[in-house]
Every structure is written in structure tokens, then in C-alpha cells.
C-alpha atoms as a printed R data frame, in Angstrom:
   type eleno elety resid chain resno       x      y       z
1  ATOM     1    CA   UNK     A     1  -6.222 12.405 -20.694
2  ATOM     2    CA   UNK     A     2  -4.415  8.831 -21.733
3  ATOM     3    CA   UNK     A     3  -3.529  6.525 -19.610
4  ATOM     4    CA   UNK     A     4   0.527  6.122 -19.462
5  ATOM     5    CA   UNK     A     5   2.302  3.497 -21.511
6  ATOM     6    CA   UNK     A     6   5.249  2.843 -18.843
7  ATOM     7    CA   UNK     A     7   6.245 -0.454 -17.614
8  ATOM     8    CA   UNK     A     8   6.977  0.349 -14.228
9  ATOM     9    CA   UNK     A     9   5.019  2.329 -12.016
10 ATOM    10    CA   UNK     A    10   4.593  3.828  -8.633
11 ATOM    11    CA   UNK     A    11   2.386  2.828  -6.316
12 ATOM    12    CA   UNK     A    12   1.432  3.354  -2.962
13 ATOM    13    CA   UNK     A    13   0.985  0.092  -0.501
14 ATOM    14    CA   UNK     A    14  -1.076  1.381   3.261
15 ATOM    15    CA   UNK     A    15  -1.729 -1.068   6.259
16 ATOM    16    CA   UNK     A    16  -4.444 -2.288   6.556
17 ATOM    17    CA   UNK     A    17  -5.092 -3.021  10.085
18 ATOM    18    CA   UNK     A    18  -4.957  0.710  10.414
19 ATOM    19    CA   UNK     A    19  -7.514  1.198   8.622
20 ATOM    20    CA   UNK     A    20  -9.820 -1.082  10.150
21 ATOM    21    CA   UNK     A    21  -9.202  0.143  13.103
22 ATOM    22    CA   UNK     A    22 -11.732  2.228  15.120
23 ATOM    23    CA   UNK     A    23 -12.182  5.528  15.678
24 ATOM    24    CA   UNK     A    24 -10.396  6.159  18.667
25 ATOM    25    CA   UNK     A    25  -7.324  3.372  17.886
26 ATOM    26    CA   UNK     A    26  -6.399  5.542  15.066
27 ATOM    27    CA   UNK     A    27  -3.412  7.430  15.446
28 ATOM    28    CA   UNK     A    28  -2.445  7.631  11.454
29 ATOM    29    CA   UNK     A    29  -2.394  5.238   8.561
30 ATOM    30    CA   UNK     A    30   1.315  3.989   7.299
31 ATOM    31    CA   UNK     A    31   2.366  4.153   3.914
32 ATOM    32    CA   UNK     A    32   4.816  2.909   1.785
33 ATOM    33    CA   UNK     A    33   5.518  3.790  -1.830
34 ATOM    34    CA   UNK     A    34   7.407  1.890  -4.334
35 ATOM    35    CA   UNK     A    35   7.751  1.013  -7.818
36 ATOM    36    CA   UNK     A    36   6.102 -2.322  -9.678
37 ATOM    37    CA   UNK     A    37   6.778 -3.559 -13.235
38 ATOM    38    CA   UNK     A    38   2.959 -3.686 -14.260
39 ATOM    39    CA   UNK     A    39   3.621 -6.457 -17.295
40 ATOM    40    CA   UNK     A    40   4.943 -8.969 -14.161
41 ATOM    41    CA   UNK     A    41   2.585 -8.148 -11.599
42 ATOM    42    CA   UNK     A    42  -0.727 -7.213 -12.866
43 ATOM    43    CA   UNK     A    43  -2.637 -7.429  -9.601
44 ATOM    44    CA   UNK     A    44  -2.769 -5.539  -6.710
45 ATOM    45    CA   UNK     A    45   0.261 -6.044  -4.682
46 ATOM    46    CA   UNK     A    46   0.760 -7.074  -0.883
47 ATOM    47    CA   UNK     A    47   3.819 -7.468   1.344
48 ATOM    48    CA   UNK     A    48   4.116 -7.959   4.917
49 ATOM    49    CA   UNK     A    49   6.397 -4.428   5.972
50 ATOM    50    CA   UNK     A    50   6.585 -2.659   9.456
51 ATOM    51    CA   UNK     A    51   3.874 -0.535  10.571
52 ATOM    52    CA   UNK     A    52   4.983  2.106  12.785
53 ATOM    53    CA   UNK     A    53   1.359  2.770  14.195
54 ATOM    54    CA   UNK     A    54   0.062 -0.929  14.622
55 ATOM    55    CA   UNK     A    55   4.030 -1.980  15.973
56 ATOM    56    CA   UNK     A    56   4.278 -5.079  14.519
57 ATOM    57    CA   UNK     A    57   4.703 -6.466  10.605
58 ATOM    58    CA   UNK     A    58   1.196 -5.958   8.634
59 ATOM    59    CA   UNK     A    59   0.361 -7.087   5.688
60 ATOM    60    CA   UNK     A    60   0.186 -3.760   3.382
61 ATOM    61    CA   UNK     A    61  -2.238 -3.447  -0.198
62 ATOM    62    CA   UNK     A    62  -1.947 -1.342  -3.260
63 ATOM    63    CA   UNK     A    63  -4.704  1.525  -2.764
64 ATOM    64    CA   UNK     A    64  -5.711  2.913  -6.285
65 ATOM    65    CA   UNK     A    65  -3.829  6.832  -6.404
């Protein structure tokens, strides 16, 4: 299968204090999804957005899909 010739694409940004967190701390993993123009922003995004679980602004990454 090809890869996809589109500019922009979706792509899915989680916290990622939640995921460092331990075993018992973990209540769920946010995630956001939104759209990037890949020719502008070749690298893996980050943005500081709300995290529901941690309760505070988090700095979320671009996980691969």
C-alpha cells in the first residue's frame, strides 16, 4: 500500500505525563487530534493543551497512528 500524497494530515497529539505515570496514577491517557500541513511542519509536533486526567496544561506529542 502507498503512502498518501496529501499536504495536510491528521494526527493524534497524547499527554505525556500520563503516560509516565505509574500504574496505579493512571486513570486514562488524553488525546487530542488535529490536522498539520506536513510540508511546514515536518517534525513531530508539541503544544502545551489541557489534560483532563493530569488537571493542569501538559505538554502533548505526536504518537505515530
Amino acid at each position: 500500500m502507498a503512502k498518501s500524497k496529501e499536504v495536510r494530515v491528521t494526527i493524534n497529539l497524547e499527554c505525556i505525563d500520563c503516560v509516565r505515570g505509574g500504574v496505579g496514577n493512571n486513570r486514562g491517557v488524553s488525546r487530542y487530534t488535529t490536522r498539520k500541513n506536513r510540508r511546514n511542519t515536518p517534525i513531530r509536533l508539541e503544544l502545551r493543551k489541557f489534560c483532563r486526567y493530569c488537571g493542569e496544561h501538559t505538554i502533548h506529542k505526536e504518537v505515530k497512528k
